[in-house]
C-alpha positions, -999 to +999 in steps of 0.1 A: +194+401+577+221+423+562+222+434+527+249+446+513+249+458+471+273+477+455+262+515+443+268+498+405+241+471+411+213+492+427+181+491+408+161+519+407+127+518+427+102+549+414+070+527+403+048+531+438+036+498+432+070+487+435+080+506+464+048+496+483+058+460+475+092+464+488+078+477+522+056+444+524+080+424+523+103+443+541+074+443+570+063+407+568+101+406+578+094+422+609+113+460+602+097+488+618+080+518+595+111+539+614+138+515+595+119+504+558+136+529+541+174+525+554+167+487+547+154+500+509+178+522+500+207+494+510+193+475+482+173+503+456+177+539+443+142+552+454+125+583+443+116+600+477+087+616+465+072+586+452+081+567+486+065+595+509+033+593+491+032+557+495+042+561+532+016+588+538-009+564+523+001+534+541 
């Protein structure tokens, strides 16, 4: 599925909650770990830190 969003339109993804939520879905979708967070950032700003703890925890 391609997503495409204008830099003006991101959101911005820091809760890890949210970021954890994100890579669910983006899962259940059938991306690999190596691609969730190309696929997030298309969409979301996302704090790094916050993602690589929830990575390391996942």
């Amino acid at each position: 599925m391609e997503r495409f969003v204008e830099d003006y339109q991101k959101g911005r993804l820091t809760e890890r909650v949210d970021i954890m939520t994100a890579i669910n879905i983006l899962m259940s979708q059938g991306y690999d770990e190596d691609d969730l967070l190309g696929e997030i950032t298309k969409v979301f700003y996302v704090d790094l830190d916050a993602y690589n703890e929830v990575m390391g925890r996942h």
